[in-house]
C-alpha positions as CSV (number, residue, x, y, z in Angstrom):
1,X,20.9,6.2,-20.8
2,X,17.2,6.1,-21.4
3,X,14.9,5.4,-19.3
4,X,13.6,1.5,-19.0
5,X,9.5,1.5,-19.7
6,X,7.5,-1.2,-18.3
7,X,4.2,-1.5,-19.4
8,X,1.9,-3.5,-16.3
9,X,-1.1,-5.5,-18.0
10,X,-2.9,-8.3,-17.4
11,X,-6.6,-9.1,-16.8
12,X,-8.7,-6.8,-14.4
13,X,-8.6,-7.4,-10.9
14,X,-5.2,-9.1,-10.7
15,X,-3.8,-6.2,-8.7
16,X,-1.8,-4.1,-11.9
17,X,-1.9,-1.0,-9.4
18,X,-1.2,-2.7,-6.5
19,X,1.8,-4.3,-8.0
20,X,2.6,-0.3,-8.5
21,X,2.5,1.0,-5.9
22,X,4.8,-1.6,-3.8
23,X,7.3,-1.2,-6.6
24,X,7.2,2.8,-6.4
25,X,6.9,3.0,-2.3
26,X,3.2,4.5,-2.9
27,X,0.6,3.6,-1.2
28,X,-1.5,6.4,-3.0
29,X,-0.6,5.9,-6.1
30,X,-3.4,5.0,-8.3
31,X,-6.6,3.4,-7.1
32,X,-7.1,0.1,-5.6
33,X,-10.5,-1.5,-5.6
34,X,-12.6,-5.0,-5.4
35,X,-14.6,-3.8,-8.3
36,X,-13.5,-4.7,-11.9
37,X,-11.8,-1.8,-14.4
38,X,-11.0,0.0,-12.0
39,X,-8.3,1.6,-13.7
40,X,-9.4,3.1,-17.2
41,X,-6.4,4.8,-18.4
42,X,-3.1,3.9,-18.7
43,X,-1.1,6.5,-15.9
44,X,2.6,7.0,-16.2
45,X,4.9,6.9,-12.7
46,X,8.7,7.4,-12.7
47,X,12.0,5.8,-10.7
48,X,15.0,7.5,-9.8
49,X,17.5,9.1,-7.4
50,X,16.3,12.9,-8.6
51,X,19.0,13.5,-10.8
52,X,18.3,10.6,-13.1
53,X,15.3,8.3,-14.3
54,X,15.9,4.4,-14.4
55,X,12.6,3.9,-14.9
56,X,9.0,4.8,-16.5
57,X,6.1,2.0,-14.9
58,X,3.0,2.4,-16.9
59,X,-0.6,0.8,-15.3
60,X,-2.5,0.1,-17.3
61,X,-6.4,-0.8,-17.9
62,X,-7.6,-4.4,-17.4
63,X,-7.6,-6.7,-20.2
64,X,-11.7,-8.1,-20.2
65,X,-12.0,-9.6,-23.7
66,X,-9.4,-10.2,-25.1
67,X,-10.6,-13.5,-26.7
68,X,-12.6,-11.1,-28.7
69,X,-9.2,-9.6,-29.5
70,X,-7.9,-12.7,-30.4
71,X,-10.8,-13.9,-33.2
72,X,-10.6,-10.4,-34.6
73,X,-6.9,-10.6,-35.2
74,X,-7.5,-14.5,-36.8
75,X,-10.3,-13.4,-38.9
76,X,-9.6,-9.9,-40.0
77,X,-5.5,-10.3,-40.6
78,X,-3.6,-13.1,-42.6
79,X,-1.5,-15.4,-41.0
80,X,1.4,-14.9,-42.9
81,X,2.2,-11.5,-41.5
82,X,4.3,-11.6,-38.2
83,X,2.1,-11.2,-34.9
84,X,3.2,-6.9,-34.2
85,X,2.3,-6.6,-37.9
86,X,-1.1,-8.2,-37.0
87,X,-1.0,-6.2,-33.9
88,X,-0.8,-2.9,-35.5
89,X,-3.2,-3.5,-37.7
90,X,-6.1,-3.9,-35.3
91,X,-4.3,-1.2,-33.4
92,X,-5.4,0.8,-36.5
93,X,-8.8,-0.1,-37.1
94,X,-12.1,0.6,-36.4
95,X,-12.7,-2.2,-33.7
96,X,-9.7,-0.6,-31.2
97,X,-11.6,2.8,-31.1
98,X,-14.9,1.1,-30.3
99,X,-15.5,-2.6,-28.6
100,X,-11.9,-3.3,-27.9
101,X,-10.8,0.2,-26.9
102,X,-10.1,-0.7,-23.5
103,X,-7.5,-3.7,-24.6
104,X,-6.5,-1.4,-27.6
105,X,-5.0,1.0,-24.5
106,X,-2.6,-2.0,-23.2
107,X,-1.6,-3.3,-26.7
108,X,-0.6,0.2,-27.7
109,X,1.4,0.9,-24.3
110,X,3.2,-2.6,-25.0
111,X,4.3,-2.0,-28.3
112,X,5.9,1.8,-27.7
113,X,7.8,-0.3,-24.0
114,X,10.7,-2.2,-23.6
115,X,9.4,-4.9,-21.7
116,X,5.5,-5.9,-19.9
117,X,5.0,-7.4,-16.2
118,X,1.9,-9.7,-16.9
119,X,0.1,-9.6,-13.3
120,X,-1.6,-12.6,-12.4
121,X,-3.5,-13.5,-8.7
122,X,-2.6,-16.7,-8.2
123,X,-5.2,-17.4,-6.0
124,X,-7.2,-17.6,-9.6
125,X,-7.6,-21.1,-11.4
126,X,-5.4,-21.3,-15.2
127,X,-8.8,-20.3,-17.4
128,X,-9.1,-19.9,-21.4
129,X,-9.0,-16.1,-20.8
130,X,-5.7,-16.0,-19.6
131,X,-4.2,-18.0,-22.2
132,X,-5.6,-15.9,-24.7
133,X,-4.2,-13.1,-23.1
134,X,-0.9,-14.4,-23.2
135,X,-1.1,-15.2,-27.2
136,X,-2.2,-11.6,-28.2
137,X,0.8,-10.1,-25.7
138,X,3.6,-12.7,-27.4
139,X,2.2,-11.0,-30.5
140,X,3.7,-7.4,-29.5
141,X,6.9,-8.6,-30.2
142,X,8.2,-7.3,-26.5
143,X,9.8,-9.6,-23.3
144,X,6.7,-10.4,-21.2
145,X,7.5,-11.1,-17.8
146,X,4.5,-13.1,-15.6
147,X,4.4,-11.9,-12.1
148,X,2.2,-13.8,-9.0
149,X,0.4,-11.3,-7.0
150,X,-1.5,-13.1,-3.9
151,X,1.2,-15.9,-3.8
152,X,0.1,-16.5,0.2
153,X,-1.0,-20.3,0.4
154,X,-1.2,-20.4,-3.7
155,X,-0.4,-23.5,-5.3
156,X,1.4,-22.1,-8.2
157,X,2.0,-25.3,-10.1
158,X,-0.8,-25.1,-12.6
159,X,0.4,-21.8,-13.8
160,X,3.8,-22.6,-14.1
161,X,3.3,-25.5,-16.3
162,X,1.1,-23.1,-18.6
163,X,3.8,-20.3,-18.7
164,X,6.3,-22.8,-19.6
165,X,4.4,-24.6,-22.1
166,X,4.5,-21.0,-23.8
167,X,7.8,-21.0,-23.7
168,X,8.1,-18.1,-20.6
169,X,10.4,-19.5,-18.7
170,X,11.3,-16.3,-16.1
171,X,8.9,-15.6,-13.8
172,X,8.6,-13.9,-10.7
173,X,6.4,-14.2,-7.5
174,X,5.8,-10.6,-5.6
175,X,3.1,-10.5,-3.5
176,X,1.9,-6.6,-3.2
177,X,0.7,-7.0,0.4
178,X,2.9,-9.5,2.5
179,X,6.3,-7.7,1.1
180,X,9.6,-9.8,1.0
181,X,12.7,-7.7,0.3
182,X,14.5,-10.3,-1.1
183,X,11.5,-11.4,-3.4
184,X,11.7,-7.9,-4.8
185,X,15.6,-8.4,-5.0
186,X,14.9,-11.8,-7.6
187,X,12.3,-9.9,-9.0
188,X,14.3,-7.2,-10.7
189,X,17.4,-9.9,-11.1
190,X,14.9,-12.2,-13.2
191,X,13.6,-9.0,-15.3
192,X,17.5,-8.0,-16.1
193,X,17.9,-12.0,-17.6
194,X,15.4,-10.9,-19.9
195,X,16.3,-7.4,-21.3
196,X,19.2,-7.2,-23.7
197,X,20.5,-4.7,-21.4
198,X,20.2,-5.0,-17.7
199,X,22.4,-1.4,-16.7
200,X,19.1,0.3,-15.5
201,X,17.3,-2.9,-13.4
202,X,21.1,-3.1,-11.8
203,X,21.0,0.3,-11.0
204,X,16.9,0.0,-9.1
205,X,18.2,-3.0,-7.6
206,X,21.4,-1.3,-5.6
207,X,19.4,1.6,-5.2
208,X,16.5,-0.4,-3.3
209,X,19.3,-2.3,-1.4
210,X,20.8,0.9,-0.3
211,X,17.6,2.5,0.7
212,X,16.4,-0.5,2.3
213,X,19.1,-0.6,4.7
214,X,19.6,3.3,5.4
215,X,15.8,3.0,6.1
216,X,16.3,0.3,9.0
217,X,19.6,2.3,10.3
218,X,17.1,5.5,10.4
219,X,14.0,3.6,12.3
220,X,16.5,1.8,14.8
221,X,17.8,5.4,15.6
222,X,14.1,6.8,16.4
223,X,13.0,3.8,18.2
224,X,16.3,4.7,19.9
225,X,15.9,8.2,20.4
226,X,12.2,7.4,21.9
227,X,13.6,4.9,24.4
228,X,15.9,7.7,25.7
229,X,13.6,10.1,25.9
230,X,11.2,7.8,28.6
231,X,14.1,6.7,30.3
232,X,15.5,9.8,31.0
233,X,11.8,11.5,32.1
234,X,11.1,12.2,35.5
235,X,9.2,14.3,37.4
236,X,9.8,15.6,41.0
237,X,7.3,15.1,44.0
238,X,6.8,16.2,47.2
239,X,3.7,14.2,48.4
240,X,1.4,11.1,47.9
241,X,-1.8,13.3,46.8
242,X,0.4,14.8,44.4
243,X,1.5,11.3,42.3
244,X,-2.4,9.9,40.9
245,X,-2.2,14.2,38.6
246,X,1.4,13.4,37.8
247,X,1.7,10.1,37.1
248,X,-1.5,10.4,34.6
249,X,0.2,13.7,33.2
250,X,3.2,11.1,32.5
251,X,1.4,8.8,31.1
252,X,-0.5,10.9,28.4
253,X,3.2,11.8,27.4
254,X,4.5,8.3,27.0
255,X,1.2,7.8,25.1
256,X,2.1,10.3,22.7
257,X,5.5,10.5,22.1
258,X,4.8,6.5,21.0
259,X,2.4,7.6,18.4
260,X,4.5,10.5,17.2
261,X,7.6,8.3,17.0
262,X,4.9,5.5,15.0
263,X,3.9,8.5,12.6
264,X,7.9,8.8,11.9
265,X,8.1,4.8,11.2
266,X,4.9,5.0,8.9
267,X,6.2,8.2,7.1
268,X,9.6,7.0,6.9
269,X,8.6,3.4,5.1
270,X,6.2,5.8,3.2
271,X,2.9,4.3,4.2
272,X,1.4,8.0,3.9
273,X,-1.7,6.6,4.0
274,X,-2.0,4.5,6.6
275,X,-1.2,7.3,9.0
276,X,-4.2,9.8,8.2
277,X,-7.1,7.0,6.9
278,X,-8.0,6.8,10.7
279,X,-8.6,8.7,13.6
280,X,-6.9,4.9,15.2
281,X,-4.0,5.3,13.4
282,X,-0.7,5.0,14.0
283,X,-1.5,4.4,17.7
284,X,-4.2,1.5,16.2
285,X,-1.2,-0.4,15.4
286,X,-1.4,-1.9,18.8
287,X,-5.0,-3.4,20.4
288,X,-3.9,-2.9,24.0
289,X,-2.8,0.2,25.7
290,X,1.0,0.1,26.8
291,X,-0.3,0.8,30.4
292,X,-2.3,-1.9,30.9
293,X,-0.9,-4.4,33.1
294,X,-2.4,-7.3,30.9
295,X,-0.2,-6.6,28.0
296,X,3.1,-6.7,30.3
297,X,1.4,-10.2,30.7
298,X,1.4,-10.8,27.3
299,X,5.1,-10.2,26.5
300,X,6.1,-12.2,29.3
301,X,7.4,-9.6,31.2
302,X,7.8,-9.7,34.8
303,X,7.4,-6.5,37.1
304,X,8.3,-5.7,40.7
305,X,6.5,-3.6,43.0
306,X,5.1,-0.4,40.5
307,X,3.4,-2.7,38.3
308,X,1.1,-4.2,41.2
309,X,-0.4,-1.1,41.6
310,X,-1.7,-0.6,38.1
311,X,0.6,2.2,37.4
312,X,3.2,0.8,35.5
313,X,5.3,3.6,36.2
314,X,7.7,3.1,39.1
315,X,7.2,5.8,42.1
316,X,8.7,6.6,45.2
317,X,12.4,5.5,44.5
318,X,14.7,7.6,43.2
319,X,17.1,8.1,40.5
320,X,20.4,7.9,42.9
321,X,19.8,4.5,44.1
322,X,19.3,2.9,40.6
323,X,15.8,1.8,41.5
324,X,17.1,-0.5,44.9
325,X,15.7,1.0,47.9
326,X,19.1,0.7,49.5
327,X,18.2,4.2,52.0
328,X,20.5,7.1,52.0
329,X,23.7,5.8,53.4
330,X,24.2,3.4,50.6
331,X,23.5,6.4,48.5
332,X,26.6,8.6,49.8
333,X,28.4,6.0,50.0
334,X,28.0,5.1,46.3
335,X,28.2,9.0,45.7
336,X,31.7,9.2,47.7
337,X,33.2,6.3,45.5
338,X,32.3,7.6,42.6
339,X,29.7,5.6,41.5
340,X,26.7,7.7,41.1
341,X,27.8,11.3,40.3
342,X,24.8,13.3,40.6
343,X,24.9,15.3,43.6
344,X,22.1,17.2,42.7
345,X,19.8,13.8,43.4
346,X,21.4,13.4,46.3
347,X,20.2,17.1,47.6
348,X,16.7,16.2,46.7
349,X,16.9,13.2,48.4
350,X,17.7,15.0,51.2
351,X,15.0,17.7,51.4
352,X,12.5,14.9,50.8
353,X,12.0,15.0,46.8
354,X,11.3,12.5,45.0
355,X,10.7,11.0,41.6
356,X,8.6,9.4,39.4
357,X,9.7,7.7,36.4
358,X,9.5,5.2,33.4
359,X,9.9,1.9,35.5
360,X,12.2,-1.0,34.1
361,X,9.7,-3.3,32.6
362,X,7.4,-0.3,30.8
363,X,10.5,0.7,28.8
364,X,11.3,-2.9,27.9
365,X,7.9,-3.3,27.1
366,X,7.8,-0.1,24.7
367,X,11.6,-1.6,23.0
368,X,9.5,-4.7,22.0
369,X,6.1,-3.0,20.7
370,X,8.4,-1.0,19.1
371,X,10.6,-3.1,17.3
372,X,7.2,-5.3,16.2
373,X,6.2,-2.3,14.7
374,X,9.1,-2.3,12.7
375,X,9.0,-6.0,11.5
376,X,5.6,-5.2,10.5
377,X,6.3,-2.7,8.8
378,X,9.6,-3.9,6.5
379,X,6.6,-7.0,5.5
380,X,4.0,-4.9,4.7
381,X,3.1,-4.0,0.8
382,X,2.3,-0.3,0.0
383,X,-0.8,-2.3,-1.4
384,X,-1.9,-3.3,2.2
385,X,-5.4,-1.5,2.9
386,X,-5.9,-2.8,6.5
387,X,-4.9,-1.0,9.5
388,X,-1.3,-2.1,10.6
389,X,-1.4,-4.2,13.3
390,X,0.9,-6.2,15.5
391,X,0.6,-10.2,15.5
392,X,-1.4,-11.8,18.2
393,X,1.2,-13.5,19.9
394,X,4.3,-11.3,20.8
395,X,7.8,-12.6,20.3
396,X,10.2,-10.2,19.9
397,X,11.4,-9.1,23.3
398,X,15.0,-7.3,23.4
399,X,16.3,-7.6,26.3
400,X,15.0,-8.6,30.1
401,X,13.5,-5.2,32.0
402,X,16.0,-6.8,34.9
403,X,19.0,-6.0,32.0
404,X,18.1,-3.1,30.6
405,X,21.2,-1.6,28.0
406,X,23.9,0.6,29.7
407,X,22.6,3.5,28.1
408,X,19.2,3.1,29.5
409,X,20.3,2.7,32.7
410,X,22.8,6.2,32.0
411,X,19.7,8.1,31.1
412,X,18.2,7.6,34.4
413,X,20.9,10.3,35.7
414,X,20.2,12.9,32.7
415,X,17.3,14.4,32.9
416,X,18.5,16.8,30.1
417,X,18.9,14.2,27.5
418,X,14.8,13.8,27.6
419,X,12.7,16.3,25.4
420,X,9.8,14.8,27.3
421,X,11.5,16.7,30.0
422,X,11.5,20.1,27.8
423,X,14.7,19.9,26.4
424,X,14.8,20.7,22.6
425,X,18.6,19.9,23.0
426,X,18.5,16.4,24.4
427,X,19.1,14.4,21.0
428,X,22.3,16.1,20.7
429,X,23.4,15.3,24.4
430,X,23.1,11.4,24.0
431,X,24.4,10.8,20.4
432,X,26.6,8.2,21.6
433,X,24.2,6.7,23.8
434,X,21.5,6.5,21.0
435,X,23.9,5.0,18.4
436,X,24.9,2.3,21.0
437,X,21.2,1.9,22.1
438,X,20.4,1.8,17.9
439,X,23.0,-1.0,17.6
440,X,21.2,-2.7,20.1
441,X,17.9,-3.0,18.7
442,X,17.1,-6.1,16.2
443,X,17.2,-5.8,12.3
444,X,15.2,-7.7,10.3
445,X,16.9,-6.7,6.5
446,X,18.1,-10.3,6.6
């Protein structure tokens, strides 16, 4: 089946590109600017699954004058031809090469589509302008769809009685930057109610769905897979002058397997750009640094000994008592039951090595910036220019660092399943424990 063509018009500045570049998953397509005509030629993008096209968006240039258009088309044609004949007239003449060439570029790109999205910001007042814009598009003899960009505290009333005195009764509201899933989902169901022949907006729609969701599986396994890989990450010691080098060492770790695993979130939503405009980015995502004992604070996280001494990283206790300093004797006593299994902890313990590691309320605190992350990023536009950032008040907490998941606590005892540790085979070691620890996490595809 061919391909459904879109033309996207309206009047400069309305966010035309922007509108693309949410709908393709772009944030480079294009170029999005302040300053007016920005775009000056009409650029082609396509939609599909690789082995077939549903669609062909078109952006096109603003529309500045088109009440020129309009007086051109009442005083140069006769009335008693139909409005494309009219249309393809100008398209024809003199005036669309020269004064009107700009708005000659969206008429002409209307005419040879199947349809037009009509961007408006509805932050903008109803103005004479836009009405004539909407006469000379009825004119092309194609479905024109209106579409609210900028809908965030819009009152969108005034608009809507104009598009319905003008007989456009479908209409959609998508803003470009604050993303809604399910506004995208109406968006494409309204469209199909106004095509003769909805197969190919059916087909983007499940596709979106489908990709939506495999999307949030994916992030939930590699916020996942990063949780595992602090848990399970220790480092022996033998003294107290040896802990300020290592635990800083650690640190500096932590710190940067959180920014590669952010890289993977912004690269997986496809917000290319967001991870490369700035030196800050992706780790500017957060204001505070994960080890600072103010942003435990912040989530309302309480912490036990480690985190009054401005480490945050729990020393001196070791992995075979399950962070309770319960001596030795508990230890083989647990060890001869069967409850702790790792005799080779138990040897370090007794030659007087000992651990440092990721401390229970750190790695709750990374599962929450984490999951934030995600929220913010399934509600952010591909039109967003602004660094990503998380909101100032913190909500999202997954669990208490006094409960920490099974699997967490299980990664304590393998110090193979961490590639923080230097093992390139740990992911495959703990697929069961990720999968559970994925399940875990919260969704936010509604």
């Amino acid at each position: 089946m061919k391909p459904l063509s879109l033309a996207v018009v309206g009047h400069t500045n309305t966010g035309k590109t922007s509108l693309m570049r949410t709908l393709l998953r772009d944030d480079g397509f294009g170029e999005v600017s302040n300053a007016a005509a920005t775009t000056k030629h009409v650029e082609c993008a396509t939609v599909g699954n690789g082995s077939e096209e549903w669609l062909h968006l078109y952006d096109t240039p603003g529309l500045e004058d088109a009440g020129g258009v309009l007086d051109w088309l009442e005083g140069q044609t006769s009335n008693r031809r139909d409005g494309v004949e009219r249309i393809t007239a100008f398209l024809d003449s003199d005036a669309a090469k020269q004064e009107f060439s700009q708005e000659a570029k969206v008429l002409r790109q209307i005419v040879h589509s199947d349809a037009a999205l009509y961007v408006i910001d509805a932050r903008e007042p109803v103005l004479p302008k836009y009405r004539d814009e909407l006469t000379v598009l009825s004119w092309c003899a194609k479905p024109v769809m209106p579409v609210f960009n900028f809908t965030a505290d819009a009152d969108l009333s005034p608009w809507q009685h104009m598009l319905v005195r003008r007989s456009l009764h479908v209409f959609s509201s998508f803003d470009t930057v604050a993303f809604d899933f399910s506004g995208e989902m109406q968006f494409w169901d309204n469209l199909g109610v106004m095509l003769p022949e909805r197969t190919q907006t059916d087909k983007l729609a499940q596709h979106r769905r489908e990709e939506w969701l495999a999307s949030d599986r994916q992030a939930r396994q590699l916020i996942a897979g990063f949780l595992l890989d602090a848990a399970a990450y220790k480092v022996a010691y033998e003294s107290a002058e040896q802990v300020p080098q290592i635990r800083a060492a650690m640190q500096d770790k932590v710190r940067a397997a959180e920014r590669d695993m952010q890289g993977q979130l912004l690269e997986l939503y496809r917000f290319y750009r967001s991870s490369i405009d700035s030196s800050e980015l992706p780790a500017g995502a957060f204001s505070h640094d994960l080890f600072d004992t103010d942003l435990l604070k912040a989530y309302g996280i309480r912490t036990g000994k480690g985190a009054a001494t401005g480490a945050l990283i729990g020393f001196g206790v070791d992995a075979v008592t399950l962070g309770f300093s319960m001596g030795i004797g508990t230890a083989v006593g647990g060890l001869i039951g069967g409850l702790v299994p790792n005799w080779q902890t138990l040897s370090d313990k007794i030659n007087g090595k000992e651990y440092l590691y990721i401390d229970a309320p750190t790695l709750t605190l990374l599962a929450a910036r984490s999951v934030e992350l995600l929220a913010a990023l399934q509600k952010r536009g591909h039109a967003a220019v602004r660094n990503v950032v998380l909101p100032e008040k913190q909500q999202i907490l997954p669990w208490q660092p006094d409960r920490l998941p099974e699997s967490l606590k299980k990664a304590r005892l393998e110090e193979k399943w961490s590639r923080l540790n230097g093992f390139a085979s740990a992911a495959q070691q703990r697929i069961p424990e990720q999968n559970e620890l994925a399940a875990l996490l919260p969704s936010f595809t509604g």
